[in-house]
C-alpha positions in Angstrom: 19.1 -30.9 28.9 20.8 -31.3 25.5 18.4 -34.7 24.8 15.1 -32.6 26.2 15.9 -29.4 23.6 16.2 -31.8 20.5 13.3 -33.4 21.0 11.8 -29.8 21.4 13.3 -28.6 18.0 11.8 -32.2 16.6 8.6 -31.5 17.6 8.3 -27.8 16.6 9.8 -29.6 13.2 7.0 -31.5 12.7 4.4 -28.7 14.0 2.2 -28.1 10.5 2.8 -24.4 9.2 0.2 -22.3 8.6 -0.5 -22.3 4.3 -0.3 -18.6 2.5 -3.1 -18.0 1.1 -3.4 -16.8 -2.5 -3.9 -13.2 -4.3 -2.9 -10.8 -6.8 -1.3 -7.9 -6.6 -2.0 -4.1 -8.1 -1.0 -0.1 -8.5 -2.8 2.5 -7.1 -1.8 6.3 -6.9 -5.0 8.2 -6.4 -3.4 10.9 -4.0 -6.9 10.6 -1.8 -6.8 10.0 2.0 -6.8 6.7 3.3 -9.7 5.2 4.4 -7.8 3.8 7.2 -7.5 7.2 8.8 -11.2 7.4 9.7 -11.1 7.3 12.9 -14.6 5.0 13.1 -12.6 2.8 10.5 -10.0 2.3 13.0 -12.2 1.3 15.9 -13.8 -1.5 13.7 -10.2 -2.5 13.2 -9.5 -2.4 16.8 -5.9 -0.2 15.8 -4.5 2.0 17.8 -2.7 5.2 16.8 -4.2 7.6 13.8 -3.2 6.8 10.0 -1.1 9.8 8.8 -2.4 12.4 6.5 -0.6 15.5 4.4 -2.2 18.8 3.1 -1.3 19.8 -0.4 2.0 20.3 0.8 2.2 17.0 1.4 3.3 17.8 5.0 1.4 15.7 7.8 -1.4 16.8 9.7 -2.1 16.5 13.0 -3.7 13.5 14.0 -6.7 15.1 15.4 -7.3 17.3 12.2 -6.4 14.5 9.9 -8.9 12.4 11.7 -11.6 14.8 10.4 -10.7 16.4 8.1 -12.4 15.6 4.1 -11.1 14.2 1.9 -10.1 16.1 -1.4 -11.9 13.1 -3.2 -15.0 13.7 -1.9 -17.8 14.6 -4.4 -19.0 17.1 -2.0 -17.1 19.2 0.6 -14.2 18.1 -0.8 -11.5 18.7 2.4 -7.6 19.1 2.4 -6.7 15.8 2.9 -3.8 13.6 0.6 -2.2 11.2 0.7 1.4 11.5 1.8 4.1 10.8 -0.6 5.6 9.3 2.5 3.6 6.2 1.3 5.8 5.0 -1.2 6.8 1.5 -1.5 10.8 0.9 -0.9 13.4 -1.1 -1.3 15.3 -3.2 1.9 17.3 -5.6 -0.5 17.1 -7.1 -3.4 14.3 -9.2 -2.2 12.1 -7.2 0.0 10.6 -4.1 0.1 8.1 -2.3 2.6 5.1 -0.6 1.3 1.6 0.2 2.0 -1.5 -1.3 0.6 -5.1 -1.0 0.1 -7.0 -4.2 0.5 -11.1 -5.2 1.2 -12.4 -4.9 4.4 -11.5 -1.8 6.9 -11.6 -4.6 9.7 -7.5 -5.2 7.7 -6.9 -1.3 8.1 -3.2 -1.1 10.1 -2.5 -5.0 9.9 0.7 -6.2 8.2 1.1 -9.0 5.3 3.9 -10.4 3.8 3.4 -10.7 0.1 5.5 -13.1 -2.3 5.3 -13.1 -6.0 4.5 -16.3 -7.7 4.8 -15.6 -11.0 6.3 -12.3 -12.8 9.6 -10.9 -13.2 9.3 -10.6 -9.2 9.0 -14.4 -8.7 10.7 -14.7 -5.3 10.8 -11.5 -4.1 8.7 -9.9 -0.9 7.7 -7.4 0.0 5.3 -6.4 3.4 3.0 -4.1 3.5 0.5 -2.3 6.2 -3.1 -1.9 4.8 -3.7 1.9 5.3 -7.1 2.3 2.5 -9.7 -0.2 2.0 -10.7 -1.3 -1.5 -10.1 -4.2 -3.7 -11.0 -7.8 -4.6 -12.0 -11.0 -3.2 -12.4 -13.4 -5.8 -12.6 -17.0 -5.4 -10.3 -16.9 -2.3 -7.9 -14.4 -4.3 -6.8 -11.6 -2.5 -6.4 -8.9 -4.8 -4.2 -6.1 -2.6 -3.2 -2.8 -4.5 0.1 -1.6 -3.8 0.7 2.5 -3.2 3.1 2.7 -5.8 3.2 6.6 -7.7 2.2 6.3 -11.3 0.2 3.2 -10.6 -2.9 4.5 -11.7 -5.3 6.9 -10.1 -8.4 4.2 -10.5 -11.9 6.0 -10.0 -10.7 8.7 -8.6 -8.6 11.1 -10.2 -9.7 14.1 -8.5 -7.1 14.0 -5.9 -4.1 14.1 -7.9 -6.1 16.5 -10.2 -6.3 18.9 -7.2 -2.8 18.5 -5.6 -1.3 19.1 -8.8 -3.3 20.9 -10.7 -4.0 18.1 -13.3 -7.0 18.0 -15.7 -7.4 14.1 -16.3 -9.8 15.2 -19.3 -7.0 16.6 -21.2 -4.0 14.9 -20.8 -1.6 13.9 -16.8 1.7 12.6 -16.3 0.6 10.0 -13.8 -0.1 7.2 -16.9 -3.3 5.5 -17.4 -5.9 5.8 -15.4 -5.9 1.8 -14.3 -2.4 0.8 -14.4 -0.4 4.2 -14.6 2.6 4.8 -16.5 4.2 1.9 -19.0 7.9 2.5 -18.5 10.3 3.4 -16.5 11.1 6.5 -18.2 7.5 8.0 -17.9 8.4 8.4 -14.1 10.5 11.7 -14.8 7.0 13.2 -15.8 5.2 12.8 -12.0 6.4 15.4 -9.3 9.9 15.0 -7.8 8.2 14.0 -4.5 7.0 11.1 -6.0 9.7 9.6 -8.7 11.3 7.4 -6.3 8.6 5.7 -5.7 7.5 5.4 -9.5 11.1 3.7 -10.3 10.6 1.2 -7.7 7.9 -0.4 -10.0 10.1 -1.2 -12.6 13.9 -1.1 -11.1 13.0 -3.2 -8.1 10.2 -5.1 -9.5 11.2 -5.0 -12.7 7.4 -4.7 -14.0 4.3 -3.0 -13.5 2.9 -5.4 -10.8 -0.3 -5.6 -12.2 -2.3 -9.0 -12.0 1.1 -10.9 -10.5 0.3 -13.8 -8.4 1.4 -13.7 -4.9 0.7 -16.0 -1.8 0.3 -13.8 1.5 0.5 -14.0 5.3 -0.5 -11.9 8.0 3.1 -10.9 10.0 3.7 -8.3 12.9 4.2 -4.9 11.5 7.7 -3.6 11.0 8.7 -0.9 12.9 9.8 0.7 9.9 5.8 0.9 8.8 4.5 1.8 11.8 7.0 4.6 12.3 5.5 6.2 9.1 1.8 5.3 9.0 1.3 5.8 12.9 -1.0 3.1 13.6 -0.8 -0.3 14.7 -3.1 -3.1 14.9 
C-alpha cells in the first residue's frame, strides 16, 4: 500500500499543470449595476443564484426587483439600481485578497480567477476575484480584468456615482480621475465613508494604484467568502 501511494504521488508529480494565462489588471468605481445581474446575462453564463444589487441606500434589493430593475446608468429610464459598496476588494493576508471584477464576456459573469501580480509593487501577491460586470480588454491573449476598487475611476460612466451622491463630474468629484481615480492614499478621506475602506486597500495592501500591472490568472472554485456576498455561483 505504502509502495502503490508513492508511485501515485510520482505520477501526479509528473502530471503537466495547467499554464496561467496572461493579463493586466485595472480600477473601476462607476457605482452602476452589474451587468452580471441581468438575469438573461446569467443564463448565457449558465450561473445560478442572482448577482446582488443596492438602492441609493446602498442596501440590497431583492433578487427579483434587482433582476429588473434599471440601471441608474442608463441614458434613458435611468432605474434605482447601484452597485453595493459591499463590492469592495479586501484583504485575507498579506498576500491575498478577495474582490470582484469586471472582465469581457458575460459567458465569465459569477466565475472565479485567481490573479497574481507579475510586476508592480504587488509582485507576488493574489488576489481572487468573482466576475460580477462585463467589460474590458482582450488584447493579444492579455486579459485585461478591472478590479471594483472605490476611487478607481468611474470610466464612461459617471452618472452613477453622480446620482448616488449627488456629484456633478463637470465641476469638480472626490472619486479622482475619471480613468484611474484618486492618486494617493490620502485622497481616499474625500469618497463616502461607505466606501474608504475599500479606496485604502489600493494603496495600503497593494501599495499602488493597480493600473496596467501584469498578472498571470487561472480560473479556481469560488470562495465561499464571494459567493456569500455576490449571491451567484457559476
Amino acid at each position: 500500500m505504502y509502495v502503490l501511494s508513492l508511485l501515485l504521488a510520482s505520477a501526479a508529480a509528473l502530471l503537466p499543470q495547467a499554464e496561467a494565462a496572461k493579463g493586466y489588471t485595472s480600477t473601476s468605481w462607476d457605482c452602476c449595476k452589474p451587468a452580471c445581474a441581468w438575469k438573461t446575462n446569467l443564463t448565457k453564463a449558465k450561473a445560478t443564484g442572482s448577482v446582488m444589487v443596492c438602492g441609493k441606500n446602498d442596501r440590497a434589493l431583492s433578487a427579483s426587483i434587482g433582476e429588473k430593475e434599471n440601471s441608474a446608468c442608463a441614458s434613458s429610464n435611468a432605474g434605482n439600481a447601484f452597485l453595493c459598496s459591499a463590492y469592495q476588494a479586501r484583504p485575507v493576508s498579506e498576500t491575498l485578497s478577495y474582490g470582484f471584477a469586471i472582465t469581457d464576456g458575460v459567458e465569465n459573469c459569477c466565475k472565479c480567477f485567481e490573479l497574481q501580480w507579475t510586476d508592480g509593487p504587488s509582485v507576488g501577491k493574489k488576489i481572487q476575484v468573482q466576475v460580477i460586470n462585463e467589460g474590458g480588454k482582450v488584447e493579444n491573449a492579455s486579459r485585461q480584468f478591472i478590479v471594483l476598487t472605490p476611487g478607481g475611476g468611474v470610466g464612461p460612466n459617471p452618472k452613477g456615482c453622480n446620482d448616488q451622491f449627488g456629484y456633478d463630474w463637470q465641476v469638480t468629484s472626490p472619486l479622482g480621475r475619471q480613468y484611474g481615480g484618486v492618486i494617493k492614499a490620502e485622497d481616499c478621506v474625500t469618497l463616502p465613508d461607505s466606501l474608504q475602506a475599500g479606496c485604502y486597500w489600493r494603496f495600503n495592501w497593494a501599495r499602488g494604484d493597480v493600473n496596467g500591472w501584469n498578472i498571470e490568472y487561472t480560473p479556481i472554485t469560488c470562495p465561499d467568502q464571494l459567493t456569500s456576498v455576490s449571491g451567484c455561483k457559476a
